[in-house]
N, C-alpha and C positions, 0 to 999 in steps of 0.2 A: 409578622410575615409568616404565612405558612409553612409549613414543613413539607420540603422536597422527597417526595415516596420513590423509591427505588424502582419498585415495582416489578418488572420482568426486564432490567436494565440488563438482565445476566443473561439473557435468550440466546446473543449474538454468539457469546461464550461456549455456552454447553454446543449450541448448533455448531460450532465450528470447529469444537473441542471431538466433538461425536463422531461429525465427519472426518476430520482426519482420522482418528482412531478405527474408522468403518473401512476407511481407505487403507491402511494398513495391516486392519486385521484381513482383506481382500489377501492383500499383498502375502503375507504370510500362506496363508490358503493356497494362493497362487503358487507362491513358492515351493510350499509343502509339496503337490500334488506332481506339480513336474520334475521337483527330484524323487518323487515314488517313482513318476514315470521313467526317468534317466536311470534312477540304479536299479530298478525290474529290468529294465533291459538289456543296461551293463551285465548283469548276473547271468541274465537270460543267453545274452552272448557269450560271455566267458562262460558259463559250462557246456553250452555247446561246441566251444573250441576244442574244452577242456575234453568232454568227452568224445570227441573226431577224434584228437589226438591220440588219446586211451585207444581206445578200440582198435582204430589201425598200428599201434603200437603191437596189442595181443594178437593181433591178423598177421601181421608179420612174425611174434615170435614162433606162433602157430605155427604158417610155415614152413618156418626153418625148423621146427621141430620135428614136424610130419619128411622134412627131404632129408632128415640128419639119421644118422647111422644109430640114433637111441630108439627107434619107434622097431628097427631089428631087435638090439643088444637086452634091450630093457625096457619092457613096455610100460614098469609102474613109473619107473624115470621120467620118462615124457610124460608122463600123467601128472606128473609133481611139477616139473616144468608149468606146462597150462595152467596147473593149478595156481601156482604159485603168482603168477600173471595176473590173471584173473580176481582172485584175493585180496593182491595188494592195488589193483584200480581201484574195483569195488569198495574198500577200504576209504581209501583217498578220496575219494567224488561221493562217500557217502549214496552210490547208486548199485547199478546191477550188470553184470554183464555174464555172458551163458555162451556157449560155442553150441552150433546145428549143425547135424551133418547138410546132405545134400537131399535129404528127404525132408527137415525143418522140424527131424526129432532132436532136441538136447540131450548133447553126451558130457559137455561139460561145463561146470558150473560153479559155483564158489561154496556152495553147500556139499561138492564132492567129495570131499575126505572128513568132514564133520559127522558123526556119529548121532549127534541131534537131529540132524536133517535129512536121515535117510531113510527110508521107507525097509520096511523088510525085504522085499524082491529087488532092493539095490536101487532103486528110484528114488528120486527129489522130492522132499516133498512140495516144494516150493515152483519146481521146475518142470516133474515131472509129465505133468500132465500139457505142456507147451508142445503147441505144434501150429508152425510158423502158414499162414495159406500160400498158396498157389501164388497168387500173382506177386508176393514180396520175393518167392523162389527163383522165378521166373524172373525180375529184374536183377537178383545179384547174380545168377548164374550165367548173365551178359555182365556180367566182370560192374557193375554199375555197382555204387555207394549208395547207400538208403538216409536220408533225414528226412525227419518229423516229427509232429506233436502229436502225441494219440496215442489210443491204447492195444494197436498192433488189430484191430480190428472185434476188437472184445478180450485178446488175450490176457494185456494189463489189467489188470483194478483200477486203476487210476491214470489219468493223463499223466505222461511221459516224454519227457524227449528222448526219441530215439535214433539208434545209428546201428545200421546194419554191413556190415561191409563182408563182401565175399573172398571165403579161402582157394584160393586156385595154386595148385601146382602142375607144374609142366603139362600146361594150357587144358589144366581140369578143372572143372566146382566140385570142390570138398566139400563145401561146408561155408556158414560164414559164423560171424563172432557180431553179438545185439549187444550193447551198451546202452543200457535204462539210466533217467535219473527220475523221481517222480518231481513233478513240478510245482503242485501248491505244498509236500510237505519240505522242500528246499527254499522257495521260494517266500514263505508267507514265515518263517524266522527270520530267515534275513530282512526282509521288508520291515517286520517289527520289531528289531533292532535297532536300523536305520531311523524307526519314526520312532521310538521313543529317545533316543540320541536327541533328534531334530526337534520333541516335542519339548525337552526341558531348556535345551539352547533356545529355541523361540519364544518359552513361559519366558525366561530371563530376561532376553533380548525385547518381549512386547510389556514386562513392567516396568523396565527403564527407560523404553522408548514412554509408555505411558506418562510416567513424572515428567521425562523431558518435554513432551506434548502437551502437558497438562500448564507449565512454568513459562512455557514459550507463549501459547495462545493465550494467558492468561496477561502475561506481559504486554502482546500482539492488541489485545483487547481492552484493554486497560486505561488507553486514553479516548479511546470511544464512549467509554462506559464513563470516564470523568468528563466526555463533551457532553453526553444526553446528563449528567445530572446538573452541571453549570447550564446548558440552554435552557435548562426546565428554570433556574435561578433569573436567566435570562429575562426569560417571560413574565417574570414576576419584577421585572426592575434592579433585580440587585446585578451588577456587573463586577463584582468583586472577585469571584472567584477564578480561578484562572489550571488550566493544564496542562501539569508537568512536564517540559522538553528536556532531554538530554544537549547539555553544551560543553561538551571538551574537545579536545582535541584529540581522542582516539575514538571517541563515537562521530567525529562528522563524517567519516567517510561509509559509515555505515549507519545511518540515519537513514530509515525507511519512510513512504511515501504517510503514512499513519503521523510521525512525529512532525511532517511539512505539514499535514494537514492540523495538527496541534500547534502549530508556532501558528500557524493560515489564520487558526481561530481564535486564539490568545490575542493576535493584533486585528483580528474583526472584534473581539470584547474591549479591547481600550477603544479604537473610535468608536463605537456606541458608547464606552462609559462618558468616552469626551463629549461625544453628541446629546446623553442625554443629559449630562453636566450643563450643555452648549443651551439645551434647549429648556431649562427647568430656570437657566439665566435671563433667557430671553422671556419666558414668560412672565419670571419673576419683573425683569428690567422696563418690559411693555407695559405691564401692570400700573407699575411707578410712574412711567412716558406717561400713562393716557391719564392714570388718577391727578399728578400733580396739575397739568396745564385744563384740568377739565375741573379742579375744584376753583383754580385760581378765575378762570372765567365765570365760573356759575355764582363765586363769591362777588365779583365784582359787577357781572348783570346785576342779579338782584339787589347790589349798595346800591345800582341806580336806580333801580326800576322801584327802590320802598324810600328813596331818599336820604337815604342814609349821606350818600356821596355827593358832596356838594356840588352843585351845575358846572364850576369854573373849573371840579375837576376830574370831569366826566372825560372829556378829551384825551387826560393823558391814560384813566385808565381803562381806554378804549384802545389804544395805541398797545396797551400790554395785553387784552385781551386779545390783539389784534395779530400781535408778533406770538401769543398759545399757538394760534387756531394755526397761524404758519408751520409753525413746530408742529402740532399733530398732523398736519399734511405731509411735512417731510419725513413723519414718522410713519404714517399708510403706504406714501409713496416709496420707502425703503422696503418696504415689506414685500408691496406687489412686487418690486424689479427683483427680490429674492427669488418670487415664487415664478416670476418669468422664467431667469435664468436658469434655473433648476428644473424647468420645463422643457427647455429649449424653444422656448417662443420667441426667443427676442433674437431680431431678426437685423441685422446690418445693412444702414442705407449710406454706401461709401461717398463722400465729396471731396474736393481738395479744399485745403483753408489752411488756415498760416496758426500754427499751434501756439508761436511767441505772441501774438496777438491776443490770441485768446486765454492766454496764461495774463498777460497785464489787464484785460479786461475782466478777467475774473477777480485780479486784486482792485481795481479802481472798487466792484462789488460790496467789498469791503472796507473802504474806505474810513467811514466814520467810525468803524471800531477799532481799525489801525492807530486812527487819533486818538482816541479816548483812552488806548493803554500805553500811548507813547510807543506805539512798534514802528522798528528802523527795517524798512525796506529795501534791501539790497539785490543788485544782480540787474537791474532793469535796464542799466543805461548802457550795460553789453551783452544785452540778450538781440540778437539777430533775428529777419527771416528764416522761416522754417517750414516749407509745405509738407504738408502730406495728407495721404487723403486714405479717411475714416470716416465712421459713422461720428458726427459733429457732436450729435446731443450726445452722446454715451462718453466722448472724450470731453468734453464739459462738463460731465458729471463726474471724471475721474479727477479732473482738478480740480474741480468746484468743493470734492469731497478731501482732497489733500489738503486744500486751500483751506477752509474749514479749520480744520484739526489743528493747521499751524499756528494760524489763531488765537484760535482756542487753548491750546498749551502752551502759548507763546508768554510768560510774565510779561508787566509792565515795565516798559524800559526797555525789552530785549529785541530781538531783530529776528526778521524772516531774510533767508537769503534764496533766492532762484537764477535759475539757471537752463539753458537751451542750446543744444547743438546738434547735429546731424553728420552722418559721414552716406558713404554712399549708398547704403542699406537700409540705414533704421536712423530715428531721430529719438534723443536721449532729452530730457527733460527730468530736471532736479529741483526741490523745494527741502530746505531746512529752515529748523526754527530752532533760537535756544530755549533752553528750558530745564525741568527736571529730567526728562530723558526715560527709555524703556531700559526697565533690569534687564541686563542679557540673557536670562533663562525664560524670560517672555516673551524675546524678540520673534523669535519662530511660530508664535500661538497668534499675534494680531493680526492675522490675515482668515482667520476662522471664525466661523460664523457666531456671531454675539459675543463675541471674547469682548469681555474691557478689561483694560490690565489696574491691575492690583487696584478692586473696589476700593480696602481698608483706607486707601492713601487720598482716595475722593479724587483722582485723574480726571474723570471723566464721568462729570454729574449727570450731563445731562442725554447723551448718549448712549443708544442700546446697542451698541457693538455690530452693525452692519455696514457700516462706511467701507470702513478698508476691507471687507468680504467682497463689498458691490463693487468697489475699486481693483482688486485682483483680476476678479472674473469678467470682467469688461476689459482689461487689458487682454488676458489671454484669449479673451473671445477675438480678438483682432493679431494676434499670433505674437502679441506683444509678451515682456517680463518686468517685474517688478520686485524691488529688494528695498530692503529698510538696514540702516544703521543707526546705533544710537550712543552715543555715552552720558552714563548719569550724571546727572549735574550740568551737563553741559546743553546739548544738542539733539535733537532728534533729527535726521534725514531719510528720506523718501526719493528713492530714483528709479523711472521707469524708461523701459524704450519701447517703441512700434514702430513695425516693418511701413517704408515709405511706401 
């Protein structure tokens, strides 16, 4: 037998291995991106609280500094005051914040009392040169709060979020107090923090999901890839091989449509192996049918026909070529009504007629081979009328072919017993014979197509195992059922019903 190549058996695998893993690393991306976007903005929000708050914090201490009796007593005091404010926002937010008078010159700023950052003539050098325009003046000096993002019109260096909030006292503009934070140098550490946090919990998270993905669809995969290599076995005749279902009792409830579809085709590979077991019998059992009765006539022609066979007894072995040619008729003629029925051509022409009737005139049929093995016939003399109506010839063949067998496996000596009754539905009709009987582990196979039971024991020489196939299927073609019991050594019985 050839050897079964694998070949790209593993396509289903990777492809579906891939795509999850495509799907997930989406996912991941997905993931990533909208909490870039969630906590930029979270940030983004909280330090603009953060700096409102600030700002109007220093606006008010301002204020109260400028209406308090220190801006008389001591003027570096409130300078320290401010300062001190200012210093420690600036500090905390990591940003900027400067007081303007009402002109939109800075007087004070958090570089004020550093010695680093003061120019000789007493100026900023950071601040110094800040001078706020016209129309930001113009909205806080209507008492109005400034936000936004920008660089104050060129002032910044950098984008900013800013907050402007104006110093009024006793319904004046002083001045107001700017709170800067810069935006991509606050923004773009924390951002790459959070993503490298996010980057190694995801590496983690997508190698484990990986193995898991990889054990699961491989699992998932697994009896596919052992169906295409058994179908490929298939195709070549061997039906042996078979794949792997889980059966306990904590996997049935979780048995997936993959492992139905594996039991599906484990029991489509036994009926083919039975079928082509059925049919490598039948070919063989035909073989036998047609060679036996086709040499036994060809031998007995030509004894006459070269004289071999003396004239006196020519007669009788015409009478046995006579009873071949019958047998090979009954044997074409089983075959065709197989390939009828399995057609559906065969078609039902219902009549009424008295079935007890036609059960005693099938046994009168047999008559001289009743005598000849001494078979006691029982059941006749209380079998009653029994109408019903069916296709005649197809229910003639049902007992013709019961009849038959009874017969036929009946020893010398032994008895056939029949039997017929009806109720108001269906009419039941029974035929037993004694005999040696069907093994109980075969009793369920004789109704399949070319089954003969246990060749070794020579049951059934001369039959190719389609009687009781042709006999099933022509009951149930009339909505009828049929069962068999046996016991060895004793008895074989056959009992069927059809709908009146």
């Amino acid at each position: 037998m050839a050897k079964i190549r694998k070949g790209r058996g593993s396509s289903l695998f990777r492809k579906y291995f891939f795509i999850t893993m495509g799907i997930l690393l989406a996912s991941f991306v997905f993931a990533g991106t909208a909490l870039m976007i969630f906590v930029s903005g979270q940030w983004m929000k909280e330090k603009i609280n953060l700096l409102e708050e600030n700002t109007i914090s220093i606006t008010k201490n301002t204020s109260d500094v400028l209406l308090s009796e220190y801006m008389g007593q001591s003027g570096r005091g409130a300078v320290l005051m401010i300062y001190n404010s200012i210093a420690q926002a600036s500090d905390v937010l990591d940003g900027d914040f400067f007081i303007v008078n009402e002109e939109g010159t800075v007087v004070y700023c958090k570089e004020l009392l550093r010695n680093t950052g003061m120019m000789q003539d007493g100026k900023c050098l950071l601040h110094g040169n800040y001078q706020i325009p016209e129309n930001f003046l113009e909205t806080l000096s209507e008492g109005k709060t400034i936000k936004l993002n920008g660089t104050l019109e060129g002032l910044l260096a950098k984008e900013n979020f800013v907050v402007g909030c104006p110093i009024i006292t006793n319904d004046t503009f002083r001045g107001a107090v700017f709170g800067t934070i810069p935006i991509a140098d606050g923004l773009l550490p924390y951002i790459a923090g959070i993503f490298q946090m996010f980057f190694f919990a995801t590496l983690f998270a997508f190698v484990l999901t990986f193995i898991l993905v990889y054990l699961t669809t491989y699992t998932l995969v697994k009896p596919l890839r052992q169906m295409s290599i058994a179908a490929k076995q298939y195709a070549q005749g061997d039906f042996s091989n078979r794949v792997y279902v889980k059966h306990s009792v904590f996997t049935r409830r979780s048995r997936t449509e993959v492992d139905e579809l594996a039991e599906a085709f484990n029991t489509m590979a036994k009926e083919l192996s039975a079928l082509e077991y059925s049919r490598r019998s039948f070919v063989s059992n035909v073989s036998h049918e047609l060679k036996t009765p086709m040499t036994t006539i060809s031998g007995f022609i030509d004894g006459i026909l070269d004289g071999t066979i003396d004239e006196k007894d020519e007669k009788k072995y015409l009478s046995i070529v006579s009873e071949e040619v019958r047998r090979l008729s009954r044997l074409v003629t089983g075959m065709l009504n197989i390939s009828k029925l399995e057609a559906g051509k065969m078609e039902l022409n219902p009549v009424e007629f008295d079935i007890s009737e036609m059960l005693f005139t099938t046994l009168l049929s047999f008559e001289q081979i009743l005598e000849r093995k001494n078979i006691d016939v029982r059941g006749l003399d209380s079998v009653t009328e029994n109408k019903i109506r069916a296709d005649k010839d197809m229910i003639n063949q049902v007992i013709y072919n019961l009849t038959d067998n009874a017969v036929k496996f009946t020893p010398e000596g032994g008895y056939i017993e029949v039997a017929s009754k009806s109720d108001a539905e269906k009419v039941i009709v029974k035929i037993r014979n004694s005999g040696k009987g069907i093994p109980e582990e075969e009793i369920n196979q004789i109704f399949e197509r070319f089954y003969k039971v246990d060749r070794s024991r020579s049951y059934d020489t001369k039959g190719a195992g389609m009687g009781l196939y042709i006999v099933k299927t022509l009951i149930e073609l009339h909505g009828g059922e049929i069962t068999a019991r046996s016991q060895e050594g004793e008895y074989t019985e056959f009992i069927f019903s059809l709908p009146k």
